[in-house]
C-alpha positions in Angstrom: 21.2 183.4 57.6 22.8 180.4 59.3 24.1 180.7 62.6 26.2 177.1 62.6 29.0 178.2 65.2 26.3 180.4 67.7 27.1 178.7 70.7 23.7 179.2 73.2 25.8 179.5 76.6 22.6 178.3 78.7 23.1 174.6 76.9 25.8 175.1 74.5 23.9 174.2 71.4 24.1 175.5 67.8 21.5 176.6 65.4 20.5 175.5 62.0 19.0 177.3 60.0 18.5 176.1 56.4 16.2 173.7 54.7 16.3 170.5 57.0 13.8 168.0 56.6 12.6 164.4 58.7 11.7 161.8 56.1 9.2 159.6 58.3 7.3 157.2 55.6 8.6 156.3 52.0 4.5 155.1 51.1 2.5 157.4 49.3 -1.1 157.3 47.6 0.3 159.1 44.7 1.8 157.7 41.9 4.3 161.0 40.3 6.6 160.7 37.6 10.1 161.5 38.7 9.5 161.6 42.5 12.9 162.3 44.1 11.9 160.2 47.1 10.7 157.1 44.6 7.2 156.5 46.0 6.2 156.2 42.6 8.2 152.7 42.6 6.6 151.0 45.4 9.1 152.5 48.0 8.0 151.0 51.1 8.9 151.7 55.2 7.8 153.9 57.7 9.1 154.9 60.8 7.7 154.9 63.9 7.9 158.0 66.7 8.6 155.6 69.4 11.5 154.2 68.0 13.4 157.2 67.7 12.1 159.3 70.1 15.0 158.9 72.2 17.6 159.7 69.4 15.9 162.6 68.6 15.9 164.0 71.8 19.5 163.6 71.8 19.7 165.2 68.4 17.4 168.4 70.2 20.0 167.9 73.2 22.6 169.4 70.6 21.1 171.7 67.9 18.5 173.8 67.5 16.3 174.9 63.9 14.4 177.9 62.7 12.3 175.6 60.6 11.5 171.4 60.6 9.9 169.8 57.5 8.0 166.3 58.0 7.8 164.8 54.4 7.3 161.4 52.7 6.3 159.8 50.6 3.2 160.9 51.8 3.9 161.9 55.4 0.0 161.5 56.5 0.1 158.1 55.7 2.6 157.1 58.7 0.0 156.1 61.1 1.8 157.7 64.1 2.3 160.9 61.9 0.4 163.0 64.9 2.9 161.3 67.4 5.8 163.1 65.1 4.2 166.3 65.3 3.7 166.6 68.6 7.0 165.0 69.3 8.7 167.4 67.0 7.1 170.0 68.4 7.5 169.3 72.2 11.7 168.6 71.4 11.9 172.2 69.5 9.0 174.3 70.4 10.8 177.7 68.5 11.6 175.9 65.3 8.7 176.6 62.4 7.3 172.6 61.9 6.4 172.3 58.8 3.6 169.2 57.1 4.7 169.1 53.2 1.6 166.5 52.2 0.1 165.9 48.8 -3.2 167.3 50.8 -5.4 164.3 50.3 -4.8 163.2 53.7 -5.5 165.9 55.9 -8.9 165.4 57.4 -7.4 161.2 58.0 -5.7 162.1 61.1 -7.3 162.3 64.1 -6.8 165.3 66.4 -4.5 167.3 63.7 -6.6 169.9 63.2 -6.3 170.5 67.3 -2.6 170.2 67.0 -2.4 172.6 64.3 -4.8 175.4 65.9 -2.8 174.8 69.0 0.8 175.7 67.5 -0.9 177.9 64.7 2.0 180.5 64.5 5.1 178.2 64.8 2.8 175.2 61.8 3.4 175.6 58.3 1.0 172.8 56.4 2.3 173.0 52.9 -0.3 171.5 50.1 1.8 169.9 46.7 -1.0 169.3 44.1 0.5 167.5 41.8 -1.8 167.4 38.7 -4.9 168.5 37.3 -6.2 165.2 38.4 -6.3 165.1 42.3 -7.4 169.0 41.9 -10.6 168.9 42.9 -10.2 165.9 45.6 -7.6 167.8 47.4 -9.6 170.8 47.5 -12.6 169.7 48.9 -10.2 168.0 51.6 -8.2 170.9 52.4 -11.7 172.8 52.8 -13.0 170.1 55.1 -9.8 170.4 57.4 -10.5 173.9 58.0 -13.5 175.5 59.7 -15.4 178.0 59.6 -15.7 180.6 56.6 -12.2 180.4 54.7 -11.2 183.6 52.8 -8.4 182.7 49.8 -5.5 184.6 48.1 -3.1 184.0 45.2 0.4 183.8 44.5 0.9 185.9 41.0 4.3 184.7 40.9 2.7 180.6 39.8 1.6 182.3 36.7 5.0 184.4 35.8 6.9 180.9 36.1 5.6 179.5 33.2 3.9 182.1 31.6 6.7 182.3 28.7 6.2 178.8 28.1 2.3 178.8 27.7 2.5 182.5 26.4 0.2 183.0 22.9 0.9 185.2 20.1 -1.5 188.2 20.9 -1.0 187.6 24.8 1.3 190.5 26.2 4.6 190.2 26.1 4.9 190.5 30.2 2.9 190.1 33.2 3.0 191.0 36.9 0.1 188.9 38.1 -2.9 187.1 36.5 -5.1 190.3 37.3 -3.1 191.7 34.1 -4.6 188.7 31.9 -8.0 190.0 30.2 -11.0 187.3 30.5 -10.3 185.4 27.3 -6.9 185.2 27.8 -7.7 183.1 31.3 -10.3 181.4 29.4 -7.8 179.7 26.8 -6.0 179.0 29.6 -8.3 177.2 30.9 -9.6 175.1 27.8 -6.6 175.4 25.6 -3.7 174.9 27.6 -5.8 172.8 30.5 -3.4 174.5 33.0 -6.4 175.4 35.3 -4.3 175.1 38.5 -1.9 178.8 37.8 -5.2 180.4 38.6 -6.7 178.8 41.7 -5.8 180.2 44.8 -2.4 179.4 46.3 -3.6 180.2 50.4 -7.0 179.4 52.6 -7.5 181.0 55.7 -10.0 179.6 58.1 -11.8 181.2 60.6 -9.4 180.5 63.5 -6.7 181.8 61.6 -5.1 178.4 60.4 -3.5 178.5 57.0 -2.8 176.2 54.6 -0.6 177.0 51.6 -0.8 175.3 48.4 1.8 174.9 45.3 0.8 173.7 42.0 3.8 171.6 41.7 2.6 169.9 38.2 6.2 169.2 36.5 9.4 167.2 37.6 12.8 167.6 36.9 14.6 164.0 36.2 15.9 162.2 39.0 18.5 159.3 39.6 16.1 156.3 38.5 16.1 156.4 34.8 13.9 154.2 33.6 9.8 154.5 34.5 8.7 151.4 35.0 9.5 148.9 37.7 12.0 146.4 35.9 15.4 146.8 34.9 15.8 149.7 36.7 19.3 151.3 36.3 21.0 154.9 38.0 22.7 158.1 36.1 26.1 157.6 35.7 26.8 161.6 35.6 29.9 163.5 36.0 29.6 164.4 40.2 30.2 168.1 39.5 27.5 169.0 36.5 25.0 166.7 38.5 25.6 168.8 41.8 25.6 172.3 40.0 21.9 171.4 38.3 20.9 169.7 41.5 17.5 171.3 42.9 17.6 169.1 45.9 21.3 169.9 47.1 20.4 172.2 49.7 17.6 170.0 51.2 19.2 168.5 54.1 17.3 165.2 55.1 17.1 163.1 58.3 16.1 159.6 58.4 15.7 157.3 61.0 17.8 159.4 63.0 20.8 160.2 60.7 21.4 163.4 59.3 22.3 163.3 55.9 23.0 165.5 53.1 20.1 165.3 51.1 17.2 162.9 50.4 19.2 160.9 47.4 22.0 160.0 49.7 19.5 159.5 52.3 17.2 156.5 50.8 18.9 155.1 48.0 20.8 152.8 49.6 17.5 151.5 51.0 15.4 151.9 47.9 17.7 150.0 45.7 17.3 146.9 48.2 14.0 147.0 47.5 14.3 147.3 43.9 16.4 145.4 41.2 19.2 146.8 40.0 22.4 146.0 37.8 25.4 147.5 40.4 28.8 147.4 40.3 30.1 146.3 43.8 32.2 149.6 43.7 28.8 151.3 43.4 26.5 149.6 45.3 29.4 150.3 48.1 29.4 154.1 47.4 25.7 154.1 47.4 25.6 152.6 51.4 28.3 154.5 52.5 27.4 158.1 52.2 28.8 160.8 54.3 26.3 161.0 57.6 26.3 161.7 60.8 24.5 160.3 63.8 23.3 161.8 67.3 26.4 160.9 68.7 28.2 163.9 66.9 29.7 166.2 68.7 28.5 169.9 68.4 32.3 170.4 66.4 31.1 167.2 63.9 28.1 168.8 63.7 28.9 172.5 62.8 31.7 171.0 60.0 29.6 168.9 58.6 26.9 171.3 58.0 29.1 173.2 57.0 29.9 170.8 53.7 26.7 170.0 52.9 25.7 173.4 53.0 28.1 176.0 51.4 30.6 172.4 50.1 30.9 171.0 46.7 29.4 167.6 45.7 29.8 163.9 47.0 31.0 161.1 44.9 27.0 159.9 45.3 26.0 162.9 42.7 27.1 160.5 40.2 23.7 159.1 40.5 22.0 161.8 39.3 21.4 163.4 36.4 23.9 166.1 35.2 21.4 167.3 32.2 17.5 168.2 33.8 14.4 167.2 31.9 11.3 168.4 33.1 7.7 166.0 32.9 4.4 166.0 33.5 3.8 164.6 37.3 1.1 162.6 35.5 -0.3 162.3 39.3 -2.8 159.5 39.8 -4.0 157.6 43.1 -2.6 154.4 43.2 
């Protein structure tokens, strides 16, 4: 439920409640296939806490959240990531703050773990493992980030999702969880399919109650950038409307470097294709750095109506630039 238009009469502000994330570092030490943020094309730029401190306080000044996602890139490597935690924290101490990291980074930042244990009830660190290949790194990180004995569950429903795709001829024709798979079912799973991540757990719980979830998030959809390699890069060109009705990243509202925006492809790719060679009509390249956005100097009325549109409204002329028709691929996930 969203409660844009709840006035709080101690400070007037309105609440947000929706998926609203902080992008703080375009770098990552993963190279994925179809990343919607475009780390996997040498996206560089972080930001640092200090120098938005200030608009972000007058950001908290305004609105409140039930739930604030820091994500990259890889967010861990920002090296004043624990200053934007604590900061986050400090300006909306109700709000869920939420780390979504590729996990590998975890044990890198000093004092984290304290951080974490502090806020344990209001800190959701959510694990992407991208591919078979980091598996076992990321594991062995995430255990060394927690202490203590660590007890583990699974999420059934990572099987179900792709269990018709994998699904062999004497396998049964439904399942609820894996628990309903008999042993050499799992094991051609395992071997046969090489899909060893719907099996492994999906949460670790340490001894002083700090969780970590973890999603086996091993296949992309298609994003804007077409091509896969780092030359003659070029942009959809899709009807606005099909792109926005197939768009998985519509609702994922995305701040960056203080501006509120409607999602992470209007965000960054006016910065991303600066950094990157592209062949742009002027009429495009215009439309691509001139997105609707709005800045801390909204008022709460700018604010509520233009959440409004990005939430429950229709698409932007910068859907164009993504793909109307989704292909999913392998992440094909490998340090860089």
């Amino acid at each position: 439920m969203i409660f844009v238009g709840e006035r709080n009469s101690m400070n007037d502000k309105i609440k947000l409640d929706g998926i609203i994330e902080i992008h703080i570092t375009s770098i990552c030490n993963l190279n994925c296939k179809n990343c919607n943020r475009f780390s996997n094309y040498k996206f560089k730029g972080f930001e640092r806490w200090e120098d938005y401190k200030e608009i972000y306080t007058e950001w908290a000044n305004k609105v409140d959240f039930k739930k604030l996602t820091l994500i990259g890139g890889e967010p861990m490597l920002n090296p004043t990531f624990i200053d934007w935690f604590k900061g986050v924290k400090e300006l909306w101490p109700d709000a869920l703050i939420e780390g979504c990291t590729n996990g590998t980074r975890l044990d890198k930042v000093p004092g984290f773990y304290d951080e974490v244990l502090k806020h344990k009830d209001k800190t959701i660190i959510e694990v992407n493992i991208h591919h078979k290949n980091v598996f076992e790194y990321t594991t062995e990180v995430i255990k060394n980030f927690l202490q203590g004995a660590l007890s583990t569950e699974h999420d059934p429903q990572e099987l179900i999702n792709v269990y018709d795709t994998i699904k062999g001829k004497d396998w049964p024709d439904s399942i609820r969880n894996s628990d309903d798979l008999n042993v050499d079912i799992k094991k051609e799973i395992y071997e046969t399919f090489d899909d060893k991540l719907l099996l492994q757990p999906t949460r670790y719980t340490d001894s002083n109650g700090v969780v970590i979830d973890v999603k086996y998030s091993t296949f992309f959809n298609s994003v804007a950038v077409k091509n896969n390699n780092n030359k003659n890069l070029s942009l959809c060109n899709s009807d606005p409307k099909q792109a926005h009705d197939v768009c998985f990243s519509k609702r994922c509202h995305t701040f960056y470097k203080g501006i509120f925006y409607k999602c992470p492809v209007t965000a960054l790719l006016g910065e991303f294709i600066d950094q990157h060679t592209f062949e742009l009509s002027n009429s495009d390249r215009h439309l691509i750095n001139n997105p609707d956005r709005l800045d801390c100097n909204a008022s709460i009325e700018q604010i509520q109506e233009f959440w409004e549109n990005i939430e429950y409204g229709e698409e932007v002329a910068q859907c164009k630039f993504c793909p109307a028709n989704l292909e999913s691929a392998s992440t094909e996930a490998v340090f860089k």
